[in-house]
N, CA and C of each residue as an Amber inpcrd file, in Angstrom:
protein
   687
 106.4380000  65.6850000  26.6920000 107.5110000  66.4430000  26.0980000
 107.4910000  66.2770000  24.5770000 107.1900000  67.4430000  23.5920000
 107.7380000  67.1000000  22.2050000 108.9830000  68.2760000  22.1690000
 109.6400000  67.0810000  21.2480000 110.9700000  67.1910000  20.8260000
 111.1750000  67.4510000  19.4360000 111.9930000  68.8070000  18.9080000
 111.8800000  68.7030000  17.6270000 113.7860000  68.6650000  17.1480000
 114.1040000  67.0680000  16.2780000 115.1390000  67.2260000  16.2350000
 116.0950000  68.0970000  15.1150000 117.4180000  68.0520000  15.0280000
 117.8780000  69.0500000  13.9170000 119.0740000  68.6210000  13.9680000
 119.3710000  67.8000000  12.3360000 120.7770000  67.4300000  12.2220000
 120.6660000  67.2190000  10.7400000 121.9900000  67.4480000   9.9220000
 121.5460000  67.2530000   8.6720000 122.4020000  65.7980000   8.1200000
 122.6620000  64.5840000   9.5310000 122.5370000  63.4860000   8.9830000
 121.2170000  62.5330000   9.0930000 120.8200000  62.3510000   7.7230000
 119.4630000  60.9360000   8.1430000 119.5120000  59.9420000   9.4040000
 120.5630000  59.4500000   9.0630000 120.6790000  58.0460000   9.5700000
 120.8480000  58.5560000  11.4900000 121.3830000  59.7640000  11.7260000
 121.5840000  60.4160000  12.9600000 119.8930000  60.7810000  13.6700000
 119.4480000  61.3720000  12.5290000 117.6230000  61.4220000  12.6130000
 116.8650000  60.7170000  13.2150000 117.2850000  59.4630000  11.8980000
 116.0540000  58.3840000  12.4160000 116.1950000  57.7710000  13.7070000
 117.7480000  57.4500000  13.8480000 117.9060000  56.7720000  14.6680000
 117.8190000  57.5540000  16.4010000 117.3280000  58.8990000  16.3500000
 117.2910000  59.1660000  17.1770000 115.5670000  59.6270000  17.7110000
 115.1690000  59.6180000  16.4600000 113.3380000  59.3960000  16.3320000
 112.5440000  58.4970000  17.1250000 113.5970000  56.9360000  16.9850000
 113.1950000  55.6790000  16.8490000 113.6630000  55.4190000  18.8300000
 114.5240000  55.9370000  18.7900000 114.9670000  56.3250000  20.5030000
 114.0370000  56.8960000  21.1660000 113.7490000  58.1350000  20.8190000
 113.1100000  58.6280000  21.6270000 111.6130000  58.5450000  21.4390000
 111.0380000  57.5980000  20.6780000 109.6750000  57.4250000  20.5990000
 109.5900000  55.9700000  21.2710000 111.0280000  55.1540000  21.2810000
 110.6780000  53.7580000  22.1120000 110.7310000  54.4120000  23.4120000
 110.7100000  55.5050000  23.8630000 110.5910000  55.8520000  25.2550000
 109.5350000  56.7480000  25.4950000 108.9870000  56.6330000  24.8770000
 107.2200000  57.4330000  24.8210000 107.4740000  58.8470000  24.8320000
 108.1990000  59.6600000  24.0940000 108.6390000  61.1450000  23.8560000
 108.4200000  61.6310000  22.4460000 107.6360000  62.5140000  22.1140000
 107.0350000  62.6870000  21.0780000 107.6210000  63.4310000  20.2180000
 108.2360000  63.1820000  18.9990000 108.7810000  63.9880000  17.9860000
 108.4370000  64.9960000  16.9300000 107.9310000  66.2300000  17.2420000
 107.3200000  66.6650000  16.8560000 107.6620000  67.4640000  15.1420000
 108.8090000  67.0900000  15.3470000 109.4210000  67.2900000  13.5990000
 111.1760000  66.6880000  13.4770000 111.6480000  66.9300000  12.5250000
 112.9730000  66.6340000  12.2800000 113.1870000  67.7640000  10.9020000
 114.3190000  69.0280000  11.4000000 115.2190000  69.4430000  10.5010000
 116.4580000  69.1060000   9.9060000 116.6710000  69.3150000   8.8740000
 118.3480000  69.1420000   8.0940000 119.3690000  69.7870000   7.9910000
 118.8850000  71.6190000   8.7920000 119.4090000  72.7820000   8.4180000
 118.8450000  73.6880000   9.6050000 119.6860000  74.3750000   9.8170000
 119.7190000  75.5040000  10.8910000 118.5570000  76.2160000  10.4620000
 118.6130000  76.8050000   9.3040000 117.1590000  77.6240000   9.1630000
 115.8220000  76.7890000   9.2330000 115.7690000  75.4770000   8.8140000
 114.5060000  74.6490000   8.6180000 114.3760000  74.2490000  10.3400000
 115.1490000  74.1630000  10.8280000 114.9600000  74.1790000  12.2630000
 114.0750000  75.2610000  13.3880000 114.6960000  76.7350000  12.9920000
 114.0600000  77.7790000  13.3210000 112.5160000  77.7680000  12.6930000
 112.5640000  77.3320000  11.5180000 110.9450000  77.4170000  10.5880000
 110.1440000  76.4270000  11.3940000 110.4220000  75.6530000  11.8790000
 109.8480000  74.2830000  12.1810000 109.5040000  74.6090000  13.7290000
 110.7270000  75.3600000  14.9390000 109.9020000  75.6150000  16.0640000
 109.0810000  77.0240000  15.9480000 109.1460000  77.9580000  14.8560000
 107.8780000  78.7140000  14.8840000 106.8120000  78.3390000  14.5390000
 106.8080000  77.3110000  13.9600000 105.3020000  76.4500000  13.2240000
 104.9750000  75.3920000  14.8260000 105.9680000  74.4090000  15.6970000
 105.7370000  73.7990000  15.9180000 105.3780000  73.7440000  17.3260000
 106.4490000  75.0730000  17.6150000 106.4720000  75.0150000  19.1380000
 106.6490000  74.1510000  20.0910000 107.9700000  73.3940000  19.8330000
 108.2240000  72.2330000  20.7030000 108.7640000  72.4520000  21.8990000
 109.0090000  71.3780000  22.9820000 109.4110000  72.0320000  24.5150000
 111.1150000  72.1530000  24.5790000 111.7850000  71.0790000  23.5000000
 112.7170000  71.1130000  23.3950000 112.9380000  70.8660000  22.0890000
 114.5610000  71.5530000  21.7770000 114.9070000  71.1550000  20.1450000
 116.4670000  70.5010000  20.7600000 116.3950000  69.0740000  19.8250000
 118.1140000  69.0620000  19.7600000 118.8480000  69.0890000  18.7470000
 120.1060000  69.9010000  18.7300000 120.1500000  71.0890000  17.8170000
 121.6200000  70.3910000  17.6690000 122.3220000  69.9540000  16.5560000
 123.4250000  70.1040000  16.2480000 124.4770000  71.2700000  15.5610000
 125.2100000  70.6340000  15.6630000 126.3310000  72.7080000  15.5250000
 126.3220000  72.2620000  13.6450000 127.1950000  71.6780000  13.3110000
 127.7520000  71.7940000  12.0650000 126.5240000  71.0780000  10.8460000
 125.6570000  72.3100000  10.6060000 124.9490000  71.9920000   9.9370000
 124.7770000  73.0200000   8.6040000 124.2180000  72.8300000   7.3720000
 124.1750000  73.6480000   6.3140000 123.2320000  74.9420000   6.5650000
 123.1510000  75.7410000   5.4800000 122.3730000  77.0790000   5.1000000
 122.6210000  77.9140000   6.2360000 122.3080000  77.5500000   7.8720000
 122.5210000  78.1810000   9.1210000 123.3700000  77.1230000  10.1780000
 124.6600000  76.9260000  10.7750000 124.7970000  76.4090000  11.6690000
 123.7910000  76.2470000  12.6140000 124.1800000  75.1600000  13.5410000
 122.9710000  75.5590000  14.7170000 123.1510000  76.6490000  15.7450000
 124.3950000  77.0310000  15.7890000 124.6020000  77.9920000  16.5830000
 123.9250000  79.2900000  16.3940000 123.6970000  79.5840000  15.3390000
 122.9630000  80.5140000  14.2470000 121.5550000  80.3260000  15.0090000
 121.1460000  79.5060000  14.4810000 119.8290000  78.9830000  14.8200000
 119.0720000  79.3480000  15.9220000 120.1630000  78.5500000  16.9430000
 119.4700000  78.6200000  18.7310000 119.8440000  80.0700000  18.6310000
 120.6380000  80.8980000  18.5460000 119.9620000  82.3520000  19.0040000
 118.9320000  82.7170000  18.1860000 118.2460000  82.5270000  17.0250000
 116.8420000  82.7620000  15.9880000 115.9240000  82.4030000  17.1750000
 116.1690000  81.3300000  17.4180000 114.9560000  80.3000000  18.0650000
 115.0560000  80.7710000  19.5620000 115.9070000  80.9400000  20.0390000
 115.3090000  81.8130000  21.7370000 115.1260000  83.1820000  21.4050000
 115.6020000  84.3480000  20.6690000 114.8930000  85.2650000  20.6770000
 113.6310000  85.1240000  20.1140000 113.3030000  84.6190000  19.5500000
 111.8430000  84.8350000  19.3780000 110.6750000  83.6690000  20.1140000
 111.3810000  82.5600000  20.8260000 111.1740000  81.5920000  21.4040000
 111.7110000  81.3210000  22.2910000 112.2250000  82.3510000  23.4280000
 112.8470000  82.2400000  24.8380000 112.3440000  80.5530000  25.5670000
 110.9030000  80.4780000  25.4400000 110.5930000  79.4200000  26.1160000
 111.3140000  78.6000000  26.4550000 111.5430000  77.7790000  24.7070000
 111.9680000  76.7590000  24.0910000 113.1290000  76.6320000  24.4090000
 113.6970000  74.8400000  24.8440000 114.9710000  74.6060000  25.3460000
 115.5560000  73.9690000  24.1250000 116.7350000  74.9000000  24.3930000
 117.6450000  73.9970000  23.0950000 118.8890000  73.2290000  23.5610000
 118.6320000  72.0650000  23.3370000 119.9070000  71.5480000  23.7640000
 121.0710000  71.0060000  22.3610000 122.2060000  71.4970000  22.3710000
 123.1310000  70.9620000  21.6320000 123.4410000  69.6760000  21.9880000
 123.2790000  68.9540000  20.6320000 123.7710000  67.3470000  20.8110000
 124.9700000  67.4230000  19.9840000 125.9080000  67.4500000  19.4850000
 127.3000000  66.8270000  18.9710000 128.5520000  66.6940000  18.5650000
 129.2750000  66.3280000  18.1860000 130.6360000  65.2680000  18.2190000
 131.4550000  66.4660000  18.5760000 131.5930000  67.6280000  18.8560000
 132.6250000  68.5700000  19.1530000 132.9170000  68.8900000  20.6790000
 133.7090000  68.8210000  21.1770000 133.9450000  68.9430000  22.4140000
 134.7000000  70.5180000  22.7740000 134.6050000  70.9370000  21.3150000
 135.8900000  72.3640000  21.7800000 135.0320000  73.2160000  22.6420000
 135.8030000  73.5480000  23.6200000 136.0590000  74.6860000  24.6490000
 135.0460000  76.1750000  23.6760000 135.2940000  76.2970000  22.6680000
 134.7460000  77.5470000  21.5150000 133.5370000  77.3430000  21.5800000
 133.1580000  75.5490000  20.6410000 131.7160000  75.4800000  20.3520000
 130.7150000  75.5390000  22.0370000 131.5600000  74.9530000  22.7550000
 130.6360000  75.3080000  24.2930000 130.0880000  76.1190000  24.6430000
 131.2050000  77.2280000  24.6290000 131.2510000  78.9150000  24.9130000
 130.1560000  79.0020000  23.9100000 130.1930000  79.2680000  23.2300000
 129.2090000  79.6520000  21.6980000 128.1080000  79.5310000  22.0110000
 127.7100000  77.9310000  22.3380000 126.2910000  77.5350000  22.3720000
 125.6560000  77.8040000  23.7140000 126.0070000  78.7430000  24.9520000
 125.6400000  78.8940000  26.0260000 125.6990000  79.9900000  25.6650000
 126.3790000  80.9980000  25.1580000 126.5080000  82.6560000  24.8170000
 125.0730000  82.6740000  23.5110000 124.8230000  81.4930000  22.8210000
 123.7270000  81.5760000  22.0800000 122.3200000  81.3780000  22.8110000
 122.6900000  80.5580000  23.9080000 120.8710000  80.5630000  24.4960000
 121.3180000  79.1370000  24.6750000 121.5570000  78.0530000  24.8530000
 121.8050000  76.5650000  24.7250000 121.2830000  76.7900000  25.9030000
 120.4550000  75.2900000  26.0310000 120.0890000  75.2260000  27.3610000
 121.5010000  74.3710000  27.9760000 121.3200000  73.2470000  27.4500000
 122.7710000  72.6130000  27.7380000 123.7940000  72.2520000  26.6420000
 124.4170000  70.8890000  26.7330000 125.3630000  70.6400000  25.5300000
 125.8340000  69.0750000  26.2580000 125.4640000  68.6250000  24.7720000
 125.5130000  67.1220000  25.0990000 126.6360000  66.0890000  23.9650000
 127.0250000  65.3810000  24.0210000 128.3040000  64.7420000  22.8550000
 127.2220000  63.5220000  22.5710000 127.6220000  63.3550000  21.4690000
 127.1040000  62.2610000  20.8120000 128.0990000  60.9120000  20.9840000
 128.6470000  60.9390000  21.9250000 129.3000000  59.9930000  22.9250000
 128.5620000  58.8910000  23.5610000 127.6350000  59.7360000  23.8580000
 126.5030000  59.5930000  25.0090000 125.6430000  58.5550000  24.5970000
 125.4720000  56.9850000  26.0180000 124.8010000  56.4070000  25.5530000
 123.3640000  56.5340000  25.4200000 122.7180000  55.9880000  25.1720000
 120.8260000  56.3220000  25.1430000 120.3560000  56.8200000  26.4080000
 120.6800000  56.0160000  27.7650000 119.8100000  56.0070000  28.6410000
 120.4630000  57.6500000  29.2820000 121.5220000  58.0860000  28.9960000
 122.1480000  58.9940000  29.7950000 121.3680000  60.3970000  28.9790000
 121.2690000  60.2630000  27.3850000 120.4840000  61.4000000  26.6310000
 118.8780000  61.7180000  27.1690000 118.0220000  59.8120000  27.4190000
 117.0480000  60.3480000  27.8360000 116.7240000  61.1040000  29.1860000
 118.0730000  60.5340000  30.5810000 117.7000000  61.3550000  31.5120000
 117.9260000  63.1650000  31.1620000 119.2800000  63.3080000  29.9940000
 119.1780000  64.7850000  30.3590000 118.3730000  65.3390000  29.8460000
 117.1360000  64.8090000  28.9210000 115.8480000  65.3250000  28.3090000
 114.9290000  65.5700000  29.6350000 114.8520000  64.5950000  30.5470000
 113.9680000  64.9410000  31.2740000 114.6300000  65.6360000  32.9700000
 115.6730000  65.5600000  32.8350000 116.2470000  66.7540000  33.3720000
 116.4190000  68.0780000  33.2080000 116.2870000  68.3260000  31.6500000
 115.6150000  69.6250000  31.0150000 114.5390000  70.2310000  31.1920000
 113.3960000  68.9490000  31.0210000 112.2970000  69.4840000  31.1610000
 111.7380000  69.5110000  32.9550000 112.6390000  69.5540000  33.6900000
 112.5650000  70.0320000  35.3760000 113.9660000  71.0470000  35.6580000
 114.3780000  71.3270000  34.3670000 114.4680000  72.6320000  34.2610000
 115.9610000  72.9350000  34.8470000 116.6710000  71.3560000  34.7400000
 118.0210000  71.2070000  35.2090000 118.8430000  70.9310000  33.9720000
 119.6210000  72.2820000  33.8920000 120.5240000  72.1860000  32.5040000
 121.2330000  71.0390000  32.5080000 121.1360000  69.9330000  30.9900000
 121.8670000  68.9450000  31.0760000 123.2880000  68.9600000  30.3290000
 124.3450000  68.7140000  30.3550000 126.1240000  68.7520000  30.2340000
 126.6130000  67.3010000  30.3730000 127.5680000  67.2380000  29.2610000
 127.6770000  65.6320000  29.5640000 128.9170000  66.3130000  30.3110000
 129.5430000  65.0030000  30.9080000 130.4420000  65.0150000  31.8700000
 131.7570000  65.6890000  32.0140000 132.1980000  66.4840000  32.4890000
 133.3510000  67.4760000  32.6160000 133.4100000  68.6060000  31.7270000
 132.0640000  69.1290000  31.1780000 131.7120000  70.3030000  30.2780000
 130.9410000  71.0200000  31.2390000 130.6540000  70.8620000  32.0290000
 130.0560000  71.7670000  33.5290000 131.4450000  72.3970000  34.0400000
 132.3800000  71.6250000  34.1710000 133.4940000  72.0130000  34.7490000
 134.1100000  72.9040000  34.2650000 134.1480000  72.7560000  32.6190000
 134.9950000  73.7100000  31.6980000 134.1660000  75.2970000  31.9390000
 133.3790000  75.0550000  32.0520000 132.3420000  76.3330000  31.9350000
 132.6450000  77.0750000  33.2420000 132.4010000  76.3160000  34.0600000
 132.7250000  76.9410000  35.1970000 134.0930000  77.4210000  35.4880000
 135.0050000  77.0740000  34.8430000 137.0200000  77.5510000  34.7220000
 136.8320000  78.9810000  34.2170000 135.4310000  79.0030000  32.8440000
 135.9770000  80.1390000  31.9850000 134.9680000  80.9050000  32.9270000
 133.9690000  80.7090000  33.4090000 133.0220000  81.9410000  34.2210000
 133.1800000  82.1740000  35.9030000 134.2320000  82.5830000  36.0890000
 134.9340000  82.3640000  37.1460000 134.3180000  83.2230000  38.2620000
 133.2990000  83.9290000  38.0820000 132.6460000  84.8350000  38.7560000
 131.1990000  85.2970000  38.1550000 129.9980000  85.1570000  39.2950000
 129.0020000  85.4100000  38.5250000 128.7240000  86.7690000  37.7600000
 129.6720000  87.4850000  37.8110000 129.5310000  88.8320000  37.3900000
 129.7100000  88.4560000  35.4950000 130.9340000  88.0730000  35.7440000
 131.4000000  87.2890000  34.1910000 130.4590000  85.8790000  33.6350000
 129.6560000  85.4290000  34.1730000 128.2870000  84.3780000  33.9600000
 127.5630000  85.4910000  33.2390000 127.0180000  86.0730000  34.1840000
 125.6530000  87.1020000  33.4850000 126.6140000  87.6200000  32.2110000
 127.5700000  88.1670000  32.3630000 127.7530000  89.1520000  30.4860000
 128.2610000  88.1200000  29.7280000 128.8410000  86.9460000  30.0190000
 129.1300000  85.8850000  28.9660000 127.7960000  85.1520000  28.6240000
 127.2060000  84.8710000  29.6040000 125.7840000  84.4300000  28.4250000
 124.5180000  85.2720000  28.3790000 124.9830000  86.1990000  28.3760000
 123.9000000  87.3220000  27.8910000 122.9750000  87.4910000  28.6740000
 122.5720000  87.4860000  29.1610000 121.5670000  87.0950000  30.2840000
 120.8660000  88.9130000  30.7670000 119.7510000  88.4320000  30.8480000
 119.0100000  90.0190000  30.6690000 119.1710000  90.6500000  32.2420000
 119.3230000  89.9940000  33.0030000 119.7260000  90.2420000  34.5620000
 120.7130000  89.4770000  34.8940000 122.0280000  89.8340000  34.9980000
 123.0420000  89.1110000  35.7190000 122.8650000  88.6770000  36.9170000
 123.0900000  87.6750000  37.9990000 123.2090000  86.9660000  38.9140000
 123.7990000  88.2280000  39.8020000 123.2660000  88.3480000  40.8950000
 124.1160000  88.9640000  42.1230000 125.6860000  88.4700000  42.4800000
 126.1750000  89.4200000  42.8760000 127.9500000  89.1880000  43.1610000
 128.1540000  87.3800000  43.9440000 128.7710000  86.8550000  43.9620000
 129.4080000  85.6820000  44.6660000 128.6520000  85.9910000  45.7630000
 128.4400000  85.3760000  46.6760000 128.3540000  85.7670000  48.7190000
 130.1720000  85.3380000  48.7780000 129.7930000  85.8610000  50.5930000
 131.0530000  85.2300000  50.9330000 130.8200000  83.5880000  51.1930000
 131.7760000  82.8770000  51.9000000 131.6810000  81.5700000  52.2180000
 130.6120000  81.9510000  53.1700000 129.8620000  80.4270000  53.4890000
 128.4590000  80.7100000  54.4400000 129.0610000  81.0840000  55.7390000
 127.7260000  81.2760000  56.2350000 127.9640000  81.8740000  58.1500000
 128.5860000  80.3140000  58.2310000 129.5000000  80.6820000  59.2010000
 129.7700000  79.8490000  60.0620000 128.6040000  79.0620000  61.1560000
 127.2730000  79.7770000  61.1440000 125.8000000  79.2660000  62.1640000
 125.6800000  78.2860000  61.3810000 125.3900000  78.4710000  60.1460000
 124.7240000  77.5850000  59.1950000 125.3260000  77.3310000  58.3130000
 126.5510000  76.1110000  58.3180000 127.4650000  75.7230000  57.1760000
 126.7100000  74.2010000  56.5340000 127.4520000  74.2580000  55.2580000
 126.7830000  72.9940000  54.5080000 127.0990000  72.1400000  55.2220000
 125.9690000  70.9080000  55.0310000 126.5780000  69.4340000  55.7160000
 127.3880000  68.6920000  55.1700000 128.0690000  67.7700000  55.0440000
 128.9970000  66.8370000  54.6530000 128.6090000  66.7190000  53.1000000
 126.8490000  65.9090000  53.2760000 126.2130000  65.3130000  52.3500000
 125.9650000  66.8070000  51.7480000 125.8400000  67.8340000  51.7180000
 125.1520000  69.2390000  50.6450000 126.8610000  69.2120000  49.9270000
 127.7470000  69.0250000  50.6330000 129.1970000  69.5100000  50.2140000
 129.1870000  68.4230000  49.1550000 129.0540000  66.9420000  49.5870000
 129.1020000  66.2620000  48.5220000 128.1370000  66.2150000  47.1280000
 127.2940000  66.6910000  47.4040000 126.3990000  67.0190000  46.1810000
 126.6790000  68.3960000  45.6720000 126.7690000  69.3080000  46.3410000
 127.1080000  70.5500000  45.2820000 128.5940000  70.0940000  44.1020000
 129.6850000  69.1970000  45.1300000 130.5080000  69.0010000  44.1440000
 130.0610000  68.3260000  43.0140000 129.2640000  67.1730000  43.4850000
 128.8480000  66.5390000  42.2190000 128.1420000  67.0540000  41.2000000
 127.3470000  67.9300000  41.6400000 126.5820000  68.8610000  40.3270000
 127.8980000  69.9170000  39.4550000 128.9090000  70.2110000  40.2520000
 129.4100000  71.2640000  39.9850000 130.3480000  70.1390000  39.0350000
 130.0010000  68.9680000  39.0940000 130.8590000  68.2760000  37.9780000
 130.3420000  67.9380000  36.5150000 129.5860000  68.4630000  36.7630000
 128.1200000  68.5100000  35.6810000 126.8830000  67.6520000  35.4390000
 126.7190000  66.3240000  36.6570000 126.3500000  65.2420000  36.7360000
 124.4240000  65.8170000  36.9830000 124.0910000  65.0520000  36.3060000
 122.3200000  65.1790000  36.3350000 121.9470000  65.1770000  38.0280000
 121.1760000  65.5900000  38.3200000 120.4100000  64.8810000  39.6510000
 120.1960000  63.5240000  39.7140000 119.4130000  62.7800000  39.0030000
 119.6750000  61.1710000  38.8230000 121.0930000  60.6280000  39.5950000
 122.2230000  61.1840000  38.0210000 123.1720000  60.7120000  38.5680000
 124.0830000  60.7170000  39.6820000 123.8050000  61.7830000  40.1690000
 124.4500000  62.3830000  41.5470000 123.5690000  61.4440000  42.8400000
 122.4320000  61.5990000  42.1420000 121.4810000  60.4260000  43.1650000
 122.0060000  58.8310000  43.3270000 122.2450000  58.3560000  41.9440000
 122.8610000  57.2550000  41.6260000 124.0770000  57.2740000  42.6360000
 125.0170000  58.3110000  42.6510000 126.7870000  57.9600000  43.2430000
 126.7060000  57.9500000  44.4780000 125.4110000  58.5120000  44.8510000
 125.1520000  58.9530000  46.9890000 124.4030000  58.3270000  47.1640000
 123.4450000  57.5380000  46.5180000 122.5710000  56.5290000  47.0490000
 121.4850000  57.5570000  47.3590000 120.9710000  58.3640000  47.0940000
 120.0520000  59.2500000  46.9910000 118.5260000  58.7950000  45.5470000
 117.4890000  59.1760000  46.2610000 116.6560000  59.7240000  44.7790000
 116.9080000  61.0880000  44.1810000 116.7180000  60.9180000  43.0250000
 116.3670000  62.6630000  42.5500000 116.1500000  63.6940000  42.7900000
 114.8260000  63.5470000  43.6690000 113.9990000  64.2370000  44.3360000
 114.8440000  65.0520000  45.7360000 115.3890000  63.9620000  46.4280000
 115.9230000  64.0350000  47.7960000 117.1420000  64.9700000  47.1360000
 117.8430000  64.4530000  45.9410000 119.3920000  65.3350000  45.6010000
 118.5130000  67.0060000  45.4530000 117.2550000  67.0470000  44.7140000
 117.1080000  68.4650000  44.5920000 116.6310000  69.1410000  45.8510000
 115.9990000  68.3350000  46.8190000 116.0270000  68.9860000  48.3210000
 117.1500000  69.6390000  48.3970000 118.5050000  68.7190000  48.4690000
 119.5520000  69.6380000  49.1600000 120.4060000  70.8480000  48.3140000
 120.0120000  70.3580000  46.7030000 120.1430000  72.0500000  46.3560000
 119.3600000  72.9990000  46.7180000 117.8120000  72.9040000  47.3850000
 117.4710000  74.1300000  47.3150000 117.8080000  74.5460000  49.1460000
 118.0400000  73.2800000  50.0740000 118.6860000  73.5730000  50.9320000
 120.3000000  74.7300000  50.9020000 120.9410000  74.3620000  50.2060000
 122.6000000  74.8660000  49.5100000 122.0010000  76.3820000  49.6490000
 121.0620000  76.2580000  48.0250000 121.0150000  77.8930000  47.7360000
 120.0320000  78.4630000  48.8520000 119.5070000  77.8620000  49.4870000
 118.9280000  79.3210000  51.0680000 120.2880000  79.6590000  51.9500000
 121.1890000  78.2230000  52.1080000 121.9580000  78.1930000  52.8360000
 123.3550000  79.7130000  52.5970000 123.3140000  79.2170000  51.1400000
 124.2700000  80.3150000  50.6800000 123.6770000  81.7180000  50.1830000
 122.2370000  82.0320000  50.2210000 121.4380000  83.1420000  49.5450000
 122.0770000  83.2330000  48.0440000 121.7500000  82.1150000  47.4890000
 121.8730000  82.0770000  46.2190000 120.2040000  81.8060000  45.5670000
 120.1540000  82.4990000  44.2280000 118.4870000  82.1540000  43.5920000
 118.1610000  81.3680000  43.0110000 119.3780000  81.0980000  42.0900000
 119.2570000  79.9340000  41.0330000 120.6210000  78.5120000  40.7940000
 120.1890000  77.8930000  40.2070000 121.3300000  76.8930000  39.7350000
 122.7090000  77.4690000  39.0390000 122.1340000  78.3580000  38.6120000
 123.5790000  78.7620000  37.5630000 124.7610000  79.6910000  38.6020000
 123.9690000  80.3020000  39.3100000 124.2990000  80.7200000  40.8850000
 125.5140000  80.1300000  41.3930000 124.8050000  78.8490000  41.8270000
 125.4910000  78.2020000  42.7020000 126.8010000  77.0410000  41.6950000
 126.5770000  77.2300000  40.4550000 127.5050000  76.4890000  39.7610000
 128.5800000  77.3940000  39.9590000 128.1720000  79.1500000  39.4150000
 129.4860000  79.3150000  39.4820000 129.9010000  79.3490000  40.9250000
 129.3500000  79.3630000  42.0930000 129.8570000  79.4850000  43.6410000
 130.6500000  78.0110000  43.4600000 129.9380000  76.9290000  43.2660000
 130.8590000  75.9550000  43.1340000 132.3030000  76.3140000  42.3340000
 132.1470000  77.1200000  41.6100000 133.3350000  77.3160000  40.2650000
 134.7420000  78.0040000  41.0310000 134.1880000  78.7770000  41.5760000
 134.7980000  79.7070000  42.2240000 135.6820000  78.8870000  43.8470000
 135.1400000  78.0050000  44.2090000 135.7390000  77.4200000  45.6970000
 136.5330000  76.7560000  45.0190000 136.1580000  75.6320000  43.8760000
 137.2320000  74.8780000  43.5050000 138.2230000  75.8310000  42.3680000
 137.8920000  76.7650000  41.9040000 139.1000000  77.7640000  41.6410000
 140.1230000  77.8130000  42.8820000 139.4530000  78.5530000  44.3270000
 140.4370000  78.7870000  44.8820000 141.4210000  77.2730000  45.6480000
 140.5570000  76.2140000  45.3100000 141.2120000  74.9380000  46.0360000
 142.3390000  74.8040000  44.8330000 142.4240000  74.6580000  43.7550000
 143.4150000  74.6570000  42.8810000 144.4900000  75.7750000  42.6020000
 144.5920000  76.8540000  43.3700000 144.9380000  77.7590000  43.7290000
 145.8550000  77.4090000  45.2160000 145.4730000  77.4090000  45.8700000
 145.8690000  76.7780000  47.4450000 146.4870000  75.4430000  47.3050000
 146.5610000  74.9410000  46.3130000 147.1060000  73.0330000  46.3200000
 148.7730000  73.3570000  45.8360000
């Protein structure tokens, strides 16, 4: 994995250089500025950028939409200190792959790097949830984050032949809380591996295609359970 970071504090830089190279992850540049960021993954082409919001010449918000339109590939993940409900919205309506707080201790940043790069959007904790309040239907997913093909309508609840098991119920909630695979593995006594079995069990179960799918299907049941309480 190279990583190209983007923040316009030093000391935020290095110290996150020095992190992610004591964990054998390769840094393939460091920007100061939203635009030197965009310059840097057209020169550099990294697999991921982590991209802070409040930065000079171009925010990063600015940025990550520069850098996925012309670099769809490339995952951008937002790293920091803002938690508003706005900058969230923003950076997922910009292309964000995920959105992470600078809260976050080391070991929890490096799993959602490599939860990125298997292609599982990483969210620190109860920012999966928020997302899922405001996209309350996959119809409203696809036009809130732009998305060049919107997601097919909700299903209904599954057949009654083939309902989730105990253990799929308990893991869809846990993802739908925004928790990595790791960590969801960690709370069920599960590996990784075994937690992503039973999502792709979930989505045949529910004829859903993708993750973002089934977040908002998750979004939507615990809508109506808070609704019904």
């Amino acid at each position: 994995m190279r990583v190209l970071l983007a923040d316009d504090h030093m000391l935020m830089l290095e110290g996150l250089q020095n992190l992610l190279e004591a964990h054998g992850i390769e840094v393939a540049g460091t920007a100061r500025d939203g635009r030197e960021a965009a310059e840097l993954a057209r020169k550099l082409r990294p697999d991921v950028i982590l991209m802070d919001i409040r930065m000079p010449v171009w925010d990063g918000l600015q940025a990550t939409r520069v850098i996925k339109a012309e670099l769809p590939e490339t995952k951008v993940i937002v790293l920091t200190t803002s938690a508003e409900s706005e900058d969230l919205l923003e950076a997922v309506k910009s292309g964000a792959t995920g959105y992470l707080l600078k809260s976050m201790d080391a070991e929890s940043l490096i799993d959602a790097l490599h939860d990125a790069e298997q292609d599982v959007p990483p969210f620190s904790p109860g920012l999966a949830a928020r997302l899922l309040a405001h996209f309350a239907t996959a119809t409203e997913l696809g036009s809130e984050l732009g998305q060049r093909e919107a997601p097919r309508p909700l299903p209904q609840p599954p057949d009654a032949k083939e309902p989730l098991s105990e253990r799929q119920l308990e893991v869809l909630d846990l993802v739908a809380q925004g928790l990595s695979y790791k960590a969801v593995g960690d709370r069920v006594c599960l590996s990784p591996r075994t937690v992503k079995y039973h999502m792709a069990e979930i989505m045949r179960k529910l004829h859903l295609q993708n993750r973002a799918q089934v977040l908002a299907y998750a979004g939507a049941l615990m809508a109506q359970g808070e609704t019904t309480d």
